[in-house]
C-alpha positions in Angstrom: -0.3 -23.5 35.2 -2.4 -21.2 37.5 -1.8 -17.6 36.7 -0.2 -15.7 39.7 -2.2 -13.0 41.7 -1.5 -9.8 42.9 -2.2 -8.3 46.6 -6.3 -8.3 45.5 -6.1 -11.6 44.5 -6.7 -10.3 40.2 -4.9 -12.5 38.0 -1.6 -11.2 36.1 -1.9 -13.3 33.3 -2.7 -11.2 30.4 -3.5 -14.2 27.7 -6.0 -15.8 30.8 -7.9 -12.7 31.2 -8.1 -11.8 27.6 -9.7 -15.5 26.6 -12.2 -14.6 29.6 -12.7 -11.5 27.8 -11.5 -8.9 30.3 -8.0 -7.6 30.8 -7.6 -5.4 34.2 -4.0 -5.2 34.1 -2.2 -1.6 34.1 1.3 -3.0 33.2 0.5 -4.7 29.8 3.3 -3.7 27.0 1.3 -2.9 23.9 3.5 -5.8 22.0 1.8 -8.4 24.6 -1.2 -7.4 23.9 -1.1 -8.0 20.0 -1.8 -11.5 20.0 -4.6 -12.1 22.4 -6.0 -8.9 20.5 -6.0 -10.6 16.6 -7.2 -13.6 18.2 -10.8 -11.4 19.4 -9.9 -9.4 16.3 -10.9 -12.1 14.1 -14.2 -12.9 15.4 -15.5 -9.8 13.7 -12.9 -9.6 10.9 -15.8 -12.2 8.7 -18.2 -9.7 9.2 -16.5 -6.7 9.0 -13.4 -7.1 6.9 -9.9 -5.8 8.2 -11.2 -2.4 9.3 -11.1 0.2 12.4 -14.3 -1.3 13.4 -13.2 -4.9 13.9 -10.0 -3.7 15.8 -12.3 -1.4 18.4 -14.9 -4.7 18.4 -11.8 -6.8 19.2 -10.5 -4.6 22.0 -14.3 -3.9 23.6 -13.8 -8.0 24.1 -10.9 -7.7 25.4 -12.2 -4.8 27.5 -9.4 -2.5 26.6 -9.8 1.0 25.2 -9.6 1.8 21.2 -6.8 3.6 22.4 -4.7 0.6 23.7 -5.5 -1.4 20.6 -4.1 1.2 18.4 -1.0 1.2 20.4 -1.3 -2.5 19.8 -1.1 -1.8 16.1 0.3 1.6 14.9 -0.9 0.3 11.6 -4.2 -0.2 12.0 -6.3 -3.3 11.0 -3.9 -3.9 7.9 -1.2 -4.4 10.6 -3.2 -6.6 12.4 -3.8 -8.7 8.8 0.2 -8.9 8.2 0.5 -10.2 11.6 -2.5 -12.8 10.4 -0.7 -13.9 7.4 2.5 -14.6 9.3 0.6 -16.6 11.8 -0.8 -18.9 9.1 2.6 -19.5 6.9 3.9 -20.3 10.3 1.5 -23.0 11.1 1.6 -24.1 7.4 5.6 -24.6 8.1 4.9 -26.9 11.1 2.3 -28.6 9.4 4.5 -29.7 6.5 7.8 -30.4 9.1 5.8 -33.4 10.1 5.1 -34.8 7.2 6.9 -36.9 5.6 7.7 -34.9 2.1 11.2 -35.9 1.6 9.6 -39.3 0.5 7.5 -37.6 -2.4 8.0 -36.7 -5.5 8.8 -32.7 -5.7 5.2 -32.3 -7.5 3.5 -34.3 -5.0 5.1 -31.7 -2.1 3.9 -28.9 -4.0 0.8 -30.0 -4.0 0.6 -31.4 -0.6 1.9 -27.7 1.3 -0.9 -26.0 -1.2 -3.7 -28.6 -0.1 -2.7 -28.4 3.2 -2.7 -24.4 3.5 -6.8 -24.6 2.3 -7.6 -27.1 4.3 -6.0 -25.1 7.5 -7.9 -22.5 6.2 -11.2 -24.2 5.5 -13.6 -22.8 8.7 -12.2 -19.3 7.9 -13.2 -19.0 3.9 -14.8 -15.5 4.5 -11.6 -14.3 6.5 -9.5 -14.6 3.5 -12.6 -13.4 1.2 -12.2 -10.6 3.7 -8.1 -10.6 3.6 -8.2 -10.8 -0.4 -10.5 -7.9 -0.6 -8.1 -5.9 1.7 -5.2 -6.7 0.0 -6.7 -5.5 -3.7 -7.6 -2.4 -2.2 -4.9 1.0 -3.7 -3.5 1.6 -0.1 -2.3 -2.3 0.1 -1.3 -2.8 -3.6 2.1 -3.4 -2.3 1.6 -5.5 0.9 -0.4 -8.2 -1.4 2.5 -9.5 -3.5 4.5 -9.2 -0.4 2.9 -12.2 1.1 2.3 -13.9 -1.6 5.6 -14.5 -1.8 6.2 -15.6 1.3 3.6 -18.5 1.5 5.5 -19.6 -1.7 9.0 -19.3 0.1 7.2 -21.0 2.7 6.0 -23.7 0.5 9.2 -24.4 -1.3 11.6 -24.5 1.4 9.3 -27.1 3.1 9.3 -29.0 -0.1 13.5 -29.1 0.3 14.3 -26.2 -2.4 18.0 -25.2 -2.0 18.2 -23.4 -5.2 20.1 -20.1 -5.3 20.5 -19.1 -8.8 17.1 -17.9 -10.9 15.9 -20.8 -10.3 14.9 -19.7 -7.3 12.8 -16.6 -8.3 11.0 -18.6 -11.4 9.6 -21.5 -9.0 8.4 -18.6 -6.3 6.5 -17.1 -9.4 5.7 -20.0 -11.0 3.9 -21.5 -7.3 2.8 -17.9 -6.8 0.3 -17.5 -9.5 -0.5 -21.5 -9.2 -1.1 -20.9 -5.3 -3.5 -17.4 -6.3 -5.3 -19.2 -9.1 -6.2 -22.1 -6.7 -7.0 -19.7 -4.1 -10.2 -18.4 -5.8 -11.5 -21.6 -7.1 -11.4 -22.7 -3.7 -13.3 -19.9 -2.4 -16.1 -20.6 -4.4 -16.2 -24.2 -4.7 -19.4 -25.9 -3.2 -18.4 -29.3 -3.7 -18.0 -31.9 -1.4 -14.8 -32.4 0.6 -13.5 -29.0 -2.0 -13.0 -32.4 -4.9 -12.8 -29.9 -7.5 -10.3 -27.9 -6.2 -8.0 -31.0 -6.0 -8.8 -31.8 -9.0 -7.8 -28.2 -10.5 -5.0 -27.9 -7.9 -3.6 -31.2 -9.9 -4.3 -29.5 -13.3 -2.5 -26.3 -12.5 0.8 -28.3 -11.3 0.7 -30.9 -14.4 0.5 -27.7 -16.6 3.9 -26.6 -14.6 5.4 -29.4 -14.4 5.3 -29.6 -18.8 6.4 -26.3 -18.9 9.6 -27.3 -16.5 9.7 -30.0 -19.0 9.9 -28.1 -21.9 12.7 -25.7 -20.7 15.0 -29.0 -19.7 14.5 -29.6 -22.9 15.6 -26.8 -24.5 18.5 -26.7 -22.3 19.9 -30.0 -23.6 18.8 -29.3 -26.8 20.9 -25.8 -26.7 24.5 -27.4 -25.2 24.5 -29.3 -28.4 24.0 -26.0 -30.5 26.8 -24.1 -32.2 27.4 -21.1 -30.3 27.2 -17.5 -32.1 28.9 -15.9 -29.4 31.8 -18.4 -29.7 31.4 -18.4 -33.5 32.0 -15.0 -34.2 34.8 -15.1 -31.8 36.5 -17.2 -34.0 36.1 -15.0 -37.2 37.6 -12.3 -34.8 40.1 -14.2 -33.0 40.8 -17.4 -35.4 43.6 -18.9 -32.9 40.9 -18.9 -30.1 
């Protein structure tokens, strides 16, 4: 669609000027300028990690003041990273809606939403170098576990999870640490097509899929049990 113009014929499209890298509009919100401002943001976030200087890099594309951008962004680059990791669970979601994962085995679907968020995320390895660096630094100790456990909630509620009890915590750990542990294999794997990931990837969720074993196990194993509790109620309360 061709962008409307103004009395002096300059376009009022705000996402149009900003991939031309110029924005000449005086009636921008700072929340419509957030988008079009991670997207320059991230050219320079490789180089520069999530810092004040990729934000003012990102608006000089842009050709907006520093002064815009942090109105853009109260909270600074880290803001700008939240708003980053939201983005990508996102597009992880709508990647795994059209796929066929109710056909597959719970394990495979696991596997499947974490293969699928690395490969989305293959052309940007030193972004999330970059990101992960961020996120281990004092000030951010809290964000990182934040998001962690959302791109596990996003994982598993693609994968069909309707659990509610504890089960619902232990599997967003459990993926959690499988998800991190895979994460910086990845990041330094050199070989080809990432085949060793994969092949760790599938290590990590056999090992979880035992240990889910094991406590089913155990479960059956302890409804056949005598009970203490229900012992000692007896001795107390013999008629029980």
């Amino acid at each position: 669609m061709k962008a409307q113009q103004n009395d002096v014929g300059e376009s009022n499209d705000f996402t149009d000027q900003a991939a031309m890298g110029k924005t000449t509009s005086k009636d921008i919100t700072p929340e419509e300028m957030r988008l079009p401002l991670l997207a320059a943001m991230m050219r320079h976030v490789a180089f520069d990690g999530w810092s004040p200087t990729a934000l003012r890099l990102g608006a000089e594309d842009m050709g907006i003041s520093p002064e815009m951008a942090e109105l853009a962004f109260l909270g600074g680059a880290i803001e700008a990273l939240e708003m980053h990791l939201q983005d990508i669970d996102k597009e992880l979601s709508s990647a795994l809606a059209a796929m066929d994962l109710p056909s597959m085995k719970i394990r495979d679907r696991i596997t499947l939403a974490v293969r699928t968020r690395l490969e989305q995320q293959a052309n940007n390895r030193e972004v999330v170098r970059r990101t992960l660096s961020a996120l281990s630094m004092p000030q951010n100790l809290a964000l990182g576990p934040k998001v962690l456990w959302r791109t596990a909630d996003t994982m598993w509620r693609a994968a069909g999870d309707t659990s509610t009890d504890h089960n619902w915590y232990t599997k967003r750990m459990t993926l959690s640490a499988v998800y991190s542990a895979v994460l910086l294999y990845w990041l330094n794997d050199d070989s080809e097509g990432y085949e060793d990931t994969w092949a760790f990837l599938d290590r990590r969720i056999e090992d979880v899929m035992k240990i889910e074993k094991t406590k089913f196990q155990i479960r059956n194993a302890g409804k056949n049990m005598p009970s203490l509790s229900r012992f000692l109620g007896h001795i107390r309360f013999p008629s029980l």
